[in-house]
N, C-alpha and C positions, 0 to 999 in steps of 0.2 A: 504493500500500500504506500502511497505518496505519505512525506513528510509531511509533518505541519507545520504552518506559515509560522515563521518565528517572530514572536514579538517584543518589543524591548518591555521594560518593566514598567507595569501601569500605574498612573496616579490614581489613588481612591478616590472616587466623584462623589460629589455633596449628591445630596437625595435631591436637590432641585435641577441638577444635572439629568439625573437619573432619570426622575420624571419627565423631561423634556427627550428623551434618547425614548420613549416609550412608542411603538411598531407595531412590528409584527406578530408580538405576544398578544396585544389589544387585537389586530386582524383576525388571530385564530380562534380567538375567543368570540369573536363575532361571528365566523364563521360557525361555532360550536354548539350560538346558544340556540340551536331554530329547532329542526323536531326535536331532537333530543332532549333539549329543556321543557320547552314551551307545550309540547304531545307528554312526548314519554315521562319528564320527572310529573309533571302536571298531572297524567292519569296513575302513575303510581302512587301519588298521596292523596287522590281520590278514591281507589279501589283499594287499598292499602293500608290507608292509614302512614302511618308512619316508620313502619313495618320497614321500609325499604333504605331508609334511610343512611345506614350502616353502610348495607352493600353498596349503594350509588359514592359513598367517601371510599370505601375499601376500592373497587373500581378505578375512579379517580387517581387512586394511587399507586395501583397495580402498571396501569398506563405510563405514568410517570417518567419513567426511565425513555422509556420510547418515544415521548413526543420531546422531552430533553435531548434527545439525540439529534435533533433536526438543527437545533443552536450550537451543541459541541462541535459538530462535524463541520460547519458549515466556517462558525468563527474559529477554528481549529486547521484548516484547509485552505479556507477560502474559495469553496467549491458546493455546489448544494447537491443535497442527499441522491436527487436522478443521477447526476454525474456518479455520485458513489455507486447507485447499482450498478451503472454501464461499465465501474471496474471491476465490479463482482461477476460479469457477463452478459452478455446482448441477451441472451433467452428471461433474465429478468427483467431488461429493460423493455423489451416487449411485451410479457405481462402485465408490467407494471402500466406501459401505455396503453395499452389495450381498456383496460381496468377504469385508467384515467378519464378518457375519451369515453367512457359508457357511463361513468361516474357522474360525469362531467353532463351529461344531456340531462340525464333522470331526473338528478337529485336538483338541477337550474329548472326544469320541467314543472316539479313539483313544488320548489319553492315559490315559482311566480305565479303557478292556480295559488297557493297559499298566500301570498303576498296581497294579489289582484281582489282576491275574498276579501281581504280585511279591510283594503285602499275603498272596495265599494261603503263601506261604511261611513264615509266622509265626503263620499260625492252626494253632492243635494239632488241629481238624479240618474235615470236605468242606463247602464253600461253594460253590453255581452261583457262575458267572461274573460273573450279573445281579446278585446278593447281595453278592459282595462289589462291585462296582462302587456299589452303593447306596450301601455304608458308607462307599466315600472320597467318594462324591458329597456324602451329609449332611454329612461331617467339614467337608469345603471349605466349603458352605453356611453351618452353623454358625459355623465360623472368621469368613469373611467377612459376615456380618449380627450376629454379636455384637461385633466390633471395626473393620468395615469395614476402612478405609486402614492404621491402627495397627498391629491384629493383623497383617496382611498384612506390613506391614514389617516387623515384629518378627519374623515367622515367616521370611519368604525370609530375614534375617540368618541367624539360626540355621540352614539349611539349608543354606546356598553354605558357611558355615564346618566343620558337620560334614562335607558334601559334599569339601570342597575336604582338607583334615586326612588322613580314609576314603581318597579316591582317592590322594594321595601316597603316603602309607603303601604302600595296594596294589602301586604301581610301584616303591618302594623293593623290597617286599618281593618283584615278578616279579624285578627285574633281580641282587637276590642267589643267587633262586634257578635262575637260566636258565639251563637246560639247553642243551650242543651239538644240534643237529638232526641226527635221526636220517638213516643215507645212503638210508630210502624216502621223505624229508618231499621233500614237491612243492616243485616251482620256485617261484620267486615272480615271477609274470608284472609284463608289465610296463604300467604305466595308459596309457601313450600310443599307446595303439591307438583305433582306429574300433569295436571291440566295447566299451570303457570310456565312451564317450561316457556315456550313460544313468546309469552311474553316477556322473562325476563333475560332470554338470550336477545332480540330486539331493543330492552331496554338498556342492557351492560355490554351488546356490542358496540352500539353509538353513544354512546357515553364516555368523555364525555362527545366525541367523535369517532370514526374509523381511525387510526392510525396513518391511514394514507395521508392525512393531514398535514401528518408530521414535515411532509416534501413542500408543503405549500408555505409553511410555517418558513422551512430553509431557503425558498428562491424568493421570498417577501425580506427576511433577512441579506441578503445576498444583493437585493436592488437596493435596501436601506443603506448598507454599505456604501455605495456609489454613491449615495445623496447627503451623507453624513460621516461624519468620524463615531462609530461602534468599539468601543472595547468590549472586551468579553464579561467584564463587570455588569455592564449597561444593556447587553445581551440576556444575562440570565436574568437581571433582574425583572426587565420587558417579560420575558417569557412568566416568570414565574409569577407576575403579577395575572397575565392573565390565567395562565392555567389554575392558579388557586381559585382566581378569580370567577371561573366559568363554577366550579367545584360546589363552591358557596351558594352561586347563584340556582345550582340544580337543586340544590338543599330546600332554597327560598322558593321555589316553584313546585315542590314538593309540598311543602308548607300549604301553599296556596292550595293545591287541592286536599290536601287532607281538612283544613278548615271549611272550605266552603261545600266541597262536593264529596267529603267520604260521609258517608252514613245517609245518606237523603235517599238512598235509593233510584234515583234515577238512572235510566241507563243512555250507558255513553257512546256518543255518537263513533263510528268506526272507524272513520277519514279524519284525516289532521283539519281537513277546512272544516268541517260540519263540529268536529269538536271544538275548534277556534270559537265557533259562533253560540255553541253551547256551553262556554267558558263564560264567553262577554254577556250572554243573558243569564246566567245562572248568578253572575255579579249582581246584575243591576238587581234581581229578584233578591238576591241575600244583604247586603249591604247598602243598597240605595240606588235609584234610578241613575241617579248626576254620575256613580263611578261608570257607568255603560262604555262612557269614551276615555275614561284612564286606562281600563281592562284594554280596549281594543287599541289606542296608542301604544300601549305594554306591546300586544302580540305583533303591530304591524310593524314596530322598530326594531322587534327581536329576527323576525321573518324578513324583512328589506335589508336587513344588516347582513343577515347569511346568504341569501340572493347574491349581493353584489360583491363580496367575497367571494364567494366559491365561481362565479363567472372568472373573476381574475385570478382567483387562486388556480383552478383546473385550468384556466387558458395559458397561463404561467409555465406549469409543469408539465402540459403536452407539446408548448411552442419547445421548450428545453429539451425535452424528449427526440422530437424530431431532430433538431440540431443536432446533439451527440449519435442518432443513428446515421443521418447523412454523415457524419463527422464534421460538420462545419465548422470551424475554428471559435466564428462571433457571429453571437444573435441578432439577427436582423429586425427590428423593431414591428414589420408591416408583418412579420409571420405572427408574433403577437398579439397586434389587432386582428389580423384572418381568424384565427381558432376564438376571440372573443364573438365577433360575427356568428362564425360555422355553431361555435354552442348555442348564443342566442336562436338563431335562428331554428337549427335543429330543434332544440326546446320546444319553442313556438309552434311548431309542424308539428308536434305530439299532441300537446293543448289544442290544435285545431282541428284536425285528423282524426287523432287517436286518442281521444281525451279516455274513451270506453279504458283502453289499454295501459292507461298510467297506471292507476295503484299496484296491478297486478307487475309491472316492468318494477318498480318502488320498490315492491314486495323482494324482488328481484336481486335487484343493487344493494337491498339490505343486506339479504342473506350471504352475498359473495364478497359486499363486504367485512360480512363478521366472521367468515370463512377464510378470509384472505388477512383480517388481521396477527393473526397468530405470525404468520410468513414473512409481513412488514414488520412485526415487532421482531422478529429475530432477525432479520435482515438490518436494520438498524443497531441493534447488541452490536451485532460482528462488525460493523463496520466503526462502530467507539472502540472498541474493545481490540482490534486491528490495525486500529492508524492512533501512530505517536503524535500523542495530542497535548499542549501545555498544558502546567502542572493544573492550574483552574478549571481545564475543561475536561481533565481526564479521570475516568471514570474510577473513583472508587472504591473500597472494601464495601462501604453501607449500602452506595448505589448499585454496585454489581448484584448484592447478595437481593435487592429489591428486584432487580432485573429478574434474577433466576426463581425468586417468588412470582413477578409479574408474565414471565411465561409458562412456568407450569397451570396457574389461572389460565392464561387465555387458551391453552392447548385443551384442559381440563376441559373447561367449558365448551368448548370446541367438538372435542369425543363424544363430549354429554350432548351438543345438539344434533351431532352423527345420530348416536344412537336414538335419539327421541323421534327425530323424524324421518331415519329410513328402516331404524331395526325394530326398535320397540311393536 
């Protein structure tokens, strides 16, 4: 493996430094908090209770090590993680693209029906579906071709902060107003049965992302570089604000439904968009009319924040892709924009098309990606764990030993959803 970029000895940066050096930790966290948070932690402290909550921290932490590989390697190198598979072999880097590029449609696919849902709730009148999806499509486009990297940072800041402010508030203001449970509110079953499987390999695979993330995480790093002076100090602290940060926030969305929707008995809607809408009125029913449009500014900032991430994050990591399979030396800016296009667009053509065939394709990119994380996490171990990396960014006695915890998990879990749904 290639050496790592040598660095001279770095000055300790005040924390007002710090805060200003803050990126691509903030982008992945915006990218992180959409179904995941906002679906999955939200219906597991509804059906749940709070039962879940352990595992969604333990999770989080399991993870850990592998989406920190994305900042070692990269500020260690100087090189992002795609370029690492392509020295681990082309037949990775091919999967990995392949993965990328299907990732890449589905999950832009499904955030903009999700996004478009919520934006219809602030227009004063009737919009197709395909219409409003248009308008966050352009929004994002525009955003990202008039400011590239910049605007994007600047914009995920501002969105995890309103995000993050919006959703306390909301659980402040469930747990003042929480009601005893009526004596007809359903049980609250319990997750450790053989019928929850399904749900909680869908819950603790994207949790609090795919791993593939991790690569988005490194070539957002990687273009920060070029825009800024990063030391590796200022790197991990970026990172670790947000990953904590994402962690907390599944916690608090958790929260959210187990205050407002465990025990009522209602049943929950099955799509992410119909449950969005069964969120935002179950609000205004339980807490008060006026929160109707805090709930739904909650969802639409967490959803348009992962949206326009994951457009430039997967268009990032497939334009890099291609480049090291031709071998091209340096990235051409206009292939960058093509793959933002090629995914908006492609998206689009499913919402308009094949709207019938999203969840089930959804369904799809979940399962192969929680299948495929296991592979990314180890694929990322070897590659910290293989390249001489400075004393700050190298891995470990605590972190290695979390590493080798955090892939017998994902394999574990892995086997377990083998067996569950081809043997069992």
């Amino acid at each position: 493996m290639e050496n790592a970029v040598s660095y001279p000895s770095e000055q300790r940066l005040s924390l007002s430094q710090l805060l200003r050096s803050l990126g691509p930790g903030i982008m992945m966290a915006a990218a992180a908090v959409g179904g995941s948070h906002l679906v999955a932690s939200t219906k597991a402290g509804a059906i749940y209770g709070w039962q879940l909550a352990i595992l969604i921290l333990l999770v989080n932490l399991f993870k850990y090590p592998f989406f920190k590989a994305g900042v070692q390697y990269t500020m260690g190198t100087g090189e992002s993680l795609v370029e690492g598979y392509a020295k681990l072999g082309k037949p990775y880097l091919w999967v990995f693209t392949i993965l990328a590029v299907f990732s890449a449609v589905v999950n832009t696919a499904a955030l903009l029906m999700f996004s478009a849902s919520l934006l219809g709730y602030f227009v004063p009148f009737d919009l197709s579906l395909p219409v409003l999806c248009g308008i966050v499509l352009v929004t994002c486009l525009v955003i990202l071709f008039a400011g590239h990297y910049k605007a994007l940072d600047t914009l995920s800041k501002v969105i995890m902060a309103v995000l993050t402010i919006a959703t306390l508030l909301a659980v402040v203001i469930a747990a003042a107003n929480a009601a005893p449970v009526s004596s007809v509110a359903a049980e609250t079953p319990s997750p450790w049965t053989i019928a929850a499987i399904g749900f909680l390999v869908v819950t603790m695979g994207w949790m609090p992302a795919p791993i593939e993330i991790s690569s988005l995480t490194s070539v957002w790093l990687k273009s920060q570089c070029r825009h800024q002076k990063v030391t590796a100090q200022s790197a991990l602290f970026d990172f670790n604000v947000g990953y904590i940060g994402t962690a907390i926030l599944a916690i608090v969305f958790l929260a959210l439904g187990a205050l407002v929707l465990n025990g009522t008995g209602v049943e929950l809607s099955k799509s992410g968009i119909g449950f969005s809408h069964q969120l935002v009125g179950l609000y205004a029913s339980t807490i008060g009319e006026w929160s109707r449009y805090l709930i739904a500014v909650i969802a639409f900032f967490c959803i348009f924040g992962s949206t326009i991430t994951v457009i430039d994050g997967y268009s990032r990591v497939i334009a890099e892709s291609q480049r090291l399979i031709k071998e091209d030396k340096e990235q051409n800016p206009k292939v960058l924009q093509t793959w933002m296009i090629v995914v908006s667009a492609a998206s689009l053509a499913i919402i308009v098309f094949y709207a019938s065939a999203l969840l089930p394709m959804l369904d799809f990119a979940m399962v192969m990606a929680f299948m495929t994380t296991p592979i990314f996490a180890l694929l990322n171990y070897i590659l910290v764990t293989k390249t001489v990396l400075p004393k700050e960014l190298a891995v470990g006695p605590k972190l290695k030993a979390l590493s080798i915890l955090g892939l017998v998990y994902l394999f574990g879990f892995l086997a377990l959803f083998i067996w569950w749904k081809w043997i069992m």
